[in-house]
Each structure stands twice: as C-alpha cells, then as structure tokens.
N, CA, C and O of each residue as an XYZ file, in Angstrom:
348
protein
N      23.063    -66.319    -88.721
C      21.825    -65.607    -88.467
C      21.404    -65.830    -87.019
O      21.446    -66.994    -86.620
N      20.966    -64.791    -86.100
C      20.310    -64.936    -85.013
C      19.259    -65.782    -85.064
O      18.543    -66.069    -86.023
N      19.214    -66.396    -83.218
C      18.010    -67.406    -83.322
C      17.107    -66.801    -82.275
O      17.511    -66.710    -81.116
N      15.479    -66.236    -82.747
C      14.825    -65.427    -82.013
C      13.826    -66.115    -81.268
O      13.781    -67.169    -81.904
N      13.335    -66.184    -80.726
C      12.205    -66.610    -79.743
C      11.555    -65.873    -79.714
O      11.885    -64.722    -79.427
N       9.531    -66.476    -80.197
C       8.433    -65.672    -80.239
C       7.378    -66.640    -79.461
O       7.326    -67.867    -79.551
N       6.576    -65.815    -78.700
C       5.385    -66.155    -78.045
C       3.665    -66.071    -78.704
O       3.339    -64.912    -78.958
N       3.182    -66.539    -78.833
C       1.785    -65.922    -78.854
C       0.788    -65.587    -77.203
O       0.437    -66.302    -76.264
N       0.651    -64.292    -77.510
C      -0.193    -63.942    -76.090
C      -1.855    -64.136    -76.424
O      -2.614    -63.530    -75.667
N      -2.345    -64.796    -77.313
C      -3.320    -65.054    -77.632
C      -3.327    -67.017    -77.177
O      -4.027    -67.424    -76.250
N      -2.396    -68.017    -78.057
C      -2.728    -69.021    -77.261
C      -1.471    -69.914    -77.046
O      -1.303    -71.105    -77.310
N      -0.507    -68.851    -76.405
C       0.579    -69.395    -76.273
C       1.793    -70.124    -76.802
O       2.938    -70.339    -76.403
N       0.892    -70.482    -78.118
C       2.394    -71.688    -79.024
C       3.882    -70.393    -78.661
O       3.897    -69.163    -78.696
N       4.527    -71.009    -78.466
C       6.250    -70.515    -78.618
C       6.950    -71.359    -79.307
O       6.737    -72.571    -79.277
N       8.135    -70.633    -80.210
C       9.000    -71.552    -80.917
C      10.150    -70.304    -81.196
O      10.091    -69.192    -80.670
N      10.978    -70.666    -81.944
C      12.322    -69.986    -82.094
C      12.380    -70.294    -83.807
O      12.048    -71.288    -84.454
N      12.965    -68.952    -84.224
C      12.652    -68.685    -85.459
C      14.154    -67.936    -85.713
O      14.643    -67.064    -84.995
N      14.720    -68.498    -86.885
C      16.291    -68.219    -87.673
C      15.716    -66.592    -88.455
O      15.046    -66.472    -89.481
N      16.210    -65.588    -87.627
C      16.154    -64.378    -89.212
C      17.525    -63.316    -89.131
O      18.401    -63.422    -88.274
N      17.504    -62.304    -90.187
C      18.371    -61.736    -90.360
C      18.040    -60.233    -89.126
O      16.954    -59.773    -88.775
N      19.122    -59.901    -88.821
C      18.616    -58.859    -87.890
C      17.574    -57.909    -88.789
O      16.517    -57.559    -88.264
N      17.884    -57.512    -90.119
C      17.199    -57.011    -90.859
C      16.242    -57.014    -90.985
O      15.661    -56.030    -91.443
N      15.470    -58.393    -90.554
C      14.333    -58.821    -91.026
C      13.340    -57.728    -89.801
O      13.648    -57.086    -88.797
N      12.023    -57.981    -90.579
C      11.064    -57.207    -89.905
C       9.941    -58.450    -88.736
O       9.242    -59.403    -89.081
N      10.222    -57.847    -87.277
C       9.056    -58.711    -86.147
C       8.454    -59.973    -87.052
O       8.290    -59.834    -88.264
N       8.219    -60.900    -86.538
C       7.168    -61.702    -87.276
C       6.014    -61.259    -86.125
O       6.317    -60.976    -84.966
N       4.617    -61.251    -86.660
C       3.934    -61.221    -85.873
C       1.868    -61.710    -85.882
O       0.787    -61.376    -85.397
N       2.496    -62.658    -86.790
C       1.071    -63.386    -87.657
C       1.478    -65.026    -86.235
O       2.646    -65.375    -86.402
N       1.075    -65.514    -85.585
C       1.121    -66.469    -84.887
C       0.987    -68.043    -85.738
O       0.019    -68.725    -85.403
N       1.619    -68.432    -86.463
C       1.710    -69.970    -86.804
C       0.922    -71.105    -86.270
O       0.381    -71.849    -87.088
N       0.815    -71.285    -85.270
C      -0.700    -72.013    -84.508
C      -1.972    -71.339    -85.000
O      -2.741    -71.931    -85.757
N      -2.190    -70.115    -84.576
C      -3.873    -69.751    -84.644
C      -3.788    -69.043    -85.223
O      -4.950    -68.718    -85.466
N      -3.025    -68.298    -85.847
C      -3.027    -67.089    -86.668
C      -3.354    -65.646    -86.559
O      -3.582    -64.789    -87.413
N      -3.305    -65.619    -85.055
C      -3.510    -64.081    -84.212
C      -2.316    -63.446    -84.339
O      -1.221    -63.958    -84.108
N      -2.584    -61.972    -84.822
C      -1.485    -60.998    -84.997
C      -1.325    -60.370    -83.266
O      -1.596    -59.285    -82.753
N      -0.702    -61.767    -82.689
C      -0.114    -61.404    -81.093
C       1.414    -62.478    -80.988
O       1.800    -63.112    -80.006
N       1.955    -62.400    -82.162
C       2.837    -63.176    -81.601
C       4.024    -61.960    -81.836
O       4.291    -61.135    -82.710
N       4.569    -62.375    -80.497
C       6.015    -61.252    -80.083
C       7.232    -61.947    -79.053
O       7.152    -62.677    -78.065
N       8.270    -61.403    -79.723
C       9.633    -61.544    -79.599
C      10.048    -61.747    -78.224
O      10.167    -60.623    -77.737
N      10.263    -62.431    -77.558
C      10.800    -62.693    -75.991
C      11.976    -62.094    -76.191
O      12.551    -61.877    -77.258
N      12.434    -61.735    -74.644
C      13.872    -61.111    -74.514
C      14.363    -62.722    -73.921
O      13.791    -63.489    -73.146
N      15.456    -62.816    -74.539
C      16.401    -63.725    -73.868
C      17.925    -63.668    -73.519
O      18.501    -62.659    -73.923
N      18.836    -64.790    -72.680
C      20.149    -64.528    -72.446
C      20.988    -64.462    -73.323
O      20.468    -65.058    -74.266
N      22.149    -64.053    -73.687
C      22.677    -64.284    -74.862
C      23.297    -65.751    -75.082
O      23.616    -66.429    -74.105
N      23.430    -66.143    -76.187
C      23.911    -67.449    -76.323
C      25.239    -67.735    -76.277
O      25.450    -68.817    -76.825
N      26.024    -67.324    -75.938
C      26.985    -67.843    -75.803
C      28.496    -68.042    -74.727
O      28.070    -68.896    -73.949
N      29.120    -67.914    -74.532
C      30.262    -68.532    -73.368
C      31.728    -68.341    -73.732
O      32.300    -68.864    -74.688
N      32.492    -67.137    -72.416
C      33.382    -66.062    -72.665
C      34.565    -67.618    -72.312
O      34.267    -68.115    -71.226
N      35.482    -68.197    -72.865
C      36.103    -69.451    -71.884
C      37.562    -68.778    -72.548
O      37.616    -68.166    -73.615
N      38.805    -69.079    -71.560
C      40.093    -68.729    -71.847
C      40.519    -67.717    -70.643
O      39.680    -67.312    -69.838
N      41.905    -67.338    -70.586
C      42.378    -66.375    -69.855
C      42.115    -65.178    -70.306
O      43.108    -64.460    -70.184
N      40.755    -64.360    -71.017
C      41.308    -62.832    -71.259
C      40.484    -62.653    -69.923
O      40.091    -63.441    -69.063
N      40.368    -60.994    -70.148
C      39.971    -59.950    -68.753
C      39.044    -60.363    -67.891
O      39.080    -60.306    -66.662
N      37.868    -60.953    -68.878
C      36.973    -61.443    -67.299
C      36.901    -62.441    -66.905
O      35.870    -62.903    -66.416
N      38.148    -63.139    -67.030
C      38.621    -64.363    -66.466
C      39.485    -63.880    -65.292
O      39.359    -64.373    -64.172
N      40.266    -63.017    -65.539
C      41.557    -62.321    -64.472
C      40.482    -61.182    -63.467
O      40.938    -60.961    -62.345
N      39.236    -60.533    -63.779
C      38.883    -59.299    -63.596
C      37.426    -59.683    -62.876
O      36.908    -58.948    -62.035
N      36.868    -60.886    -63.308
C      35.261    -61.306    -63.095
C      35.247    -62.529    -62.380
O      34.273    -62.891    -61.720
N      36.336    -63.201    -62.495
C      35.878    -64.853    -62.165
C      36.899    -65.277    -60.754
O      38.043    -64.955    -60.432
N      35.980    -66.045    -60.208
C      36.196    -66.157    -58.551
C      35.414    -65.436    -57.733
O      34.382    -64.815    -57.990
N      36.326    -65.650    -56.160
C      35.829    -64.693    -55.532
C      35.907    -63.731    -54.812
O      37.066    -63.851    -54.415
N      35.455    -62.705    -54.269
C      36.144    -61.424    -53.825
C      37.005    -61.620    -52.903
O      36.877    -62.385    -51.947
N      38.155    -60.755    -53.222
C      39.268    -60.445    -52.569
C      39.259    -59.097    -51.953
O      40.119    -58.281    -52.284
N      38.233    -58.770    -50.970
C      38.011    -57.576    -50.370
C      38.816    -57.707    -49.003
O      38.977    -58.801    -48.462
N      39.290    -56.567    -48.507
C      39.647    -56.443    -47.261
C      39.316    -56.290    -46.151
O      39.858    -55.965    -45.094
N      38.247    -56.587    -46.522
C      37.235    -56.178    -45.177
C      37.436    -57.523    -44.110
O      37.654    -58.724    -44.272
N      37.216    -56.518    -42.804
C      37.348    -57.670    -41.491
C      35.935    -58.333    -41.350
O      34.843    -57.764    -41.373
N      36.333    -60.297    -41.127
C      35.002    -60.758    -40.899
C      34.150    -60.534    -39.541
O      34.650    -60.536    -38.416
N      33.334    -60.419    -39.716
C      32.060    -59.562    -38.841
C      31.956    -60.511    -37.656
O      31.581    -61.672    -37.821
N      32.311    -59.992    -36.375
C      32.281    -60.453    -35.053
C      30.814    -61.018    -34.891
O      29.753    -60.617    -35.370
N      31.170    -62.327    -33.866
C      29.692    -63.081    -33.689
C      29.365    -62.474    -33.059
O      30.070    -61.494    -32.818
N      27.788    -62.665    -32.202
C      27.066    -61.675    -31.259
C      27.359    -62.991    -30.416
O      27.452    -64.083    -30.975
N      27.505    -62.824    -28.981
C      27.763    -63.688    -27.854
C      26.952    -64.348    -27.640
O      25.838    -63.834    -27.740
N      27.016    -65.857    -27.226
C      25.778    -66.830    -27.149
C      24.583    -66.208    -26.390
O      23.485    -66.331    -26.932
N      24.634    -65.708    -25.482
C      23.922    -65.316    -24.075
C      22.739    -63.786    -24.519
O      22.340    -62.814    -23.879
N      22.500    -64.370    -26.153
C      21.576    -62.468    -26.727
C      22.175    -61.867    -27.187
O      22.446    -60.739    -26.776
N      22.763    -62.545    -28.561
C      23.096    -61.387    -29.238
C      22.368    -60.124    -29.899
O      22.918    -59.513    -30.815
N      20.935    -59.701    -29.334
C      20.094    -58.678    -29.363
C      20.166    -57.894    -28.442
O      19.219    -57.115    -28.338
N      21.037    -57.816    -27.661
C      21.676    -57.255    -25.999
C      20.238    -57.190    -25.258
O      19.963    -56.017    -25.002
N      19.535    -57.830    -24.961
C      18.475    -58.206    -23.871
C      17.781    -57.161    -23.796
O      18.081    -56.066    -24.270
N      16.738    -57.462    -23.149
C      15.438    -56.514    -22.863
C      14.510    -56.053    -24.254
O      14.029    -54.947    -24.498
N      14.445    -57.292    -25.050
C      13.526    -57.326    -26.726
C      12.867    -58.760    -25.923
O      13.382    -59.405    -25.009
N      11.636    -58.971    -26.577
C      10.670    -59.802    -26.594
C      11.240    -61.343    -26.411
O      10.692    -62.183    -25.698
N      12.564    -61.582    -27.266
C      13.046    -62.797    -26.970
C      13.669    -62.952    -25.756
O      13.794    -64.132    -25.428
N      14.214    -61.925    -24.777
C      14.944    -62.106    -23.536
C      14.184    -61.296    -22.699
O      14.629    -60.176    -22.446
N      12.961    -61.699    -22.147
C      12.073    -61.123    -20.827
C      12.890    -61.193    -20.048
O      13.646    -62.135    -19.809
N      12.777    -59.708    -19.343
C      13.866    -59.530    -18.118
C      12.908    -60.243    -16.730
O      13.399    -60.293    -15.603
C-alpha cells in the first residue's frame, strides 16, 4: 500500500498515512479536527540501482562536443571603455 503524506492548513499537524490508492482523500485533521487536512505532493520513494538504461543513458557526465569556452584576457575581459576600465 502507498505511504501518503497529509498536512493540516488550519494548524499544521503533518503525518503520513498507509491507504489503498482506492481509498478516498482523508480530510477530517486528527489533531484539531478541521476539514483542512490535504495530501502533499512528494518524491517518489524509491531507487533505479543496476546496469539497465538509465544507468548507460542518465548517469554521469556529459559527453558533449562542444569546445571549452576561451578565457577573456587578463587586461578586461569586457574589452574596455565600461565603468570598470575608465579610459
């Protein structure tokens, strides 16, 4: 069974609650009993580990071809005559 996470926007208690996807919102708040308690979005729980695709396809780092980007020359690399190099 999924594990859901609910808030109250009335006085905040949060906790995480076991239901069936089936099941219907809870939305009676367990602390104070304000019909404001609602479902947080969260990350999914769990972790892709092994050699399939987005291990070969996702993981590391780019292998682009691009040329690395020339420094600008010590002496202004803003080519002079801007506020930092008064002529």
């Amino acid at each position: 069974m999924p594990i859901y996470e609910y808030r109250c926007q009335s006085c905040g208690f949060q906790k995480e609650h076991m239901q069936k996807m089936s099941d219907a919102p809870l939305t009676n708040c367990p602390s104070c009993g304000a019909e404001s308690y609602t479902k947080l979005l969260s990350a999914a729980g769990f972790q892709l580990k092994g050699s399939g695709w987005y291990a070969t396809d996702f993981k590391g780092g780019s292998s682009s071809a691009k040329p690395a980007a020339k420094e600008a020359p010590a002496t202004g690399g803003c080519g002079g005559g801007c506020a930092c190099h008064p002529s």
